[in-house]
N, C-alpha and C positions, 0 to 999 in steps of 0.2 A: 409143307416144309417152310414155306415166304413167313406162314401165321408164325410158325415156332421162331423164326427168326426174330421179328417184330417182337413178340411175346419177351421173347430172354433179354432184348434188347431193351425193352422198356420194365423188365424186370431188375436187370441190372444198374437203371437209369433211377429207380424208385428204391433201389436201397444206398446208394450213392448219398442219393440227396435226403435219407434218415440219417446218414453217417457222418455227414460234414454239418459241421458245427460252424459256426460263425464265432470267432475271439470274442469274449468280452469284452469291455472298454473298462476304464478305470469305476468303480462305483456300481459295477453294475452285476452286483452277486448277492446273495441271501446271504443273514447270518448263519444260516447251517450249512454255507461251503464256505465262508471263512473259517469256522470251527472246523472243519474240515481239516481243510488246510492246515490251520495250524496244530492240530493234532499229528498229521505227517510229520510235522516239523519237530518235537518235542516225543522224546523218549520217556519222558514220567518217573526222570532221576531226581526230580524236585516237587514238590508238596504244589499244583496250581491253585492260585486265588484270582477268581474274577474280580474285577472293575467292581462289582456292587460289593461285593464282601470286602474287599480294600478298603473302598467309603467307610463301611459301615464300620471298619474299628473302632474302637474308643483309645486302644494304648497307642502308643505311641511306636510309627512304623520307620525304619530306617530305607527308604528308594535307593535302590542303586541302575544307573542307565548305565547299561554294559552295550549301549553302539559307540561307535565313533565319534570323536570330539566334532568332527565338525556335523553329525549328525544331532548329536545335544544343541549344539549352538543355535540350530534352528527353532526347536523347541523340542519342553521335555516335560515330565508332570513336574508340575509344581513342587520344592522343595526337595528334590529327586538330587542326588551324588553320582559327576559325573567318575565309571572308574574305567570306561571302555571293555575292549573287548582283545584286540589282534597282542597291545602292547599290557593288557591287563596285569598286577602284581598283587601278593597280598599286603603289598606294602601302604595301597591303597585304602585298605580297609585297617590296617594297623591299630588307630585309634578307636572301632566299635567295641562293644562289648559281644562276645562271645557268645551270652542270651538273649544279647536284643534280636526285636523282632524286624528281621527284614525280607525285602521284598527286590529282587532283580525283574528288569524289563528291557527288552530291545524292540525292536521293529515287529516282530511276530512271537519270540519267546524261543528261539533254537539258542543265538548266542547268550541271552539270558539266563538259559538252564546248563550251558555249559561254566557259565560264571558260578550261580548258584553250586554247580558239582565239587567247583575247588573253592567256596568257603565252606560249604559241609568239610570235605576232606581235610580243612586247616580246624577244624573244631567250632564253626557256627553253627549252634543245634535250631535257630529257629528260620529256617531260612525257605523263603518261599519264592515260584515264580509266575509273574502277573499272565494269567492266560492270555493270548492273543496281545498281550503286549502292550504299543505306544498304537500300533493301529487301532486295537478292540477298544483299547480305553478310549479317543477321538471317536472311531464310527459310534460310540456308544454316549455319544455326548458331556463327555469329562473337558474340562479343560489343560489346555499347556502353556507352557509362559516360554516367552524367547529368553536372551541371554539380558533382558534390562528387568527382567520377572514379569512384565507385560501378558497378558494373554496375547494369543493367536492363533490365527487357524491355519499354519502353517505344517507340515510336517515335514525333515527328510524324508522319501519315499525308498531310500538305497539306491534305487534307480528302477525304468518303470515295468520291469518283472513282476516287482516287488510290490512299486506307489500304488500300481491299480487295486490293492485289498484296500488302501484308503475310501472310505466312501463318506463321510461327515467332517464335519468340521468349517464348513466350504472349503475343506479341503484344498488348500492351494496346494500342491504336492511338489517340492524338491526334489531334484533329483543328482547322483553325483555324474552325471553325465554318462552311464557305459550302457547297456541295451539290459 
């Protein structure tokens, strides 16, 4: 009876410790769980284009950053329109053309493909959004310019739920301060 005790005791003790995980830290994730992730994140109301298929355009692409101004401010891809996200209009988008080819990005691509939803729905037919976003494009070695067009290796992170998918850049990760 003692053995069976010890037994369940130390049985219960070795699946415990298969089961608890250790957090990760900022940076410290494969690309196939930030793909992951941000497939969670993104319903597939919008056409995704990766970072290398972006590159590799030849025409001419219209960026639009659908985070937060003061999350653009930090930095954003290069040549990218900021149009946000909470206080977003179509009023913003007012002067594109209707066929041009554009491209939405936030921080992972949820509020991006919600932007993306309502310029489909106002009549943009070419409208795409950047898989994995301002993060994938950074971990993936892309550059971003601050608000003087400067590169940097800065990013908003949203805050550090969110920053720890940063993993490149040197990555200095901002954050808006909330957990």
């Amino acid at each position: 009876m003692k053995n069976t005790y010890y037994f369940l005791q130390l049985l219960i003790l070795v699946l415990f410790c298969q089961c608890y995980t250790t957090p990760k830290l900022a940076g410290q994730f494969t690309a196939q769980e930030f793909d992951e992730m941000a497939l969670q994140m993104a319903e597939g109301t919008v056409p995704d284009i990766t970072p290398q298929e972006l590159v590799k355009l030849k025409e001419e692409v219209i960026l639009l950053d659908a985070r937060e101004l003061e999350e653009y401010q930090v930095s954003h891809i290069p040549n990218a329109i900021w149009v946000g996200y909470d206080d977003f209009t179509l009023d913003r988008v007012k002067d594109l053309s209707k066929t041009a080819t554009i491209v939405t990005y936030c921080s992972v691509g949820y509020r991006s493909e919600r932007i993306g939803e309502k310029l489909q729905k106002a009549g943009f037919e070419n409208v795409n959004n950047l898989k994995g976003s301002i993060f994938r494009w950074m971990n993936e070695g892309y550059p971003v310019v601050n608000m003087k067009a400067l590169e940097t290796d800065e990013v908003h992170g949203f805050n550090k739920k969110w920053g720890k998918w940063v993993k490149k850049g040197k990555g200095k990760v901002v954050y808006d301060g909330t957990e």
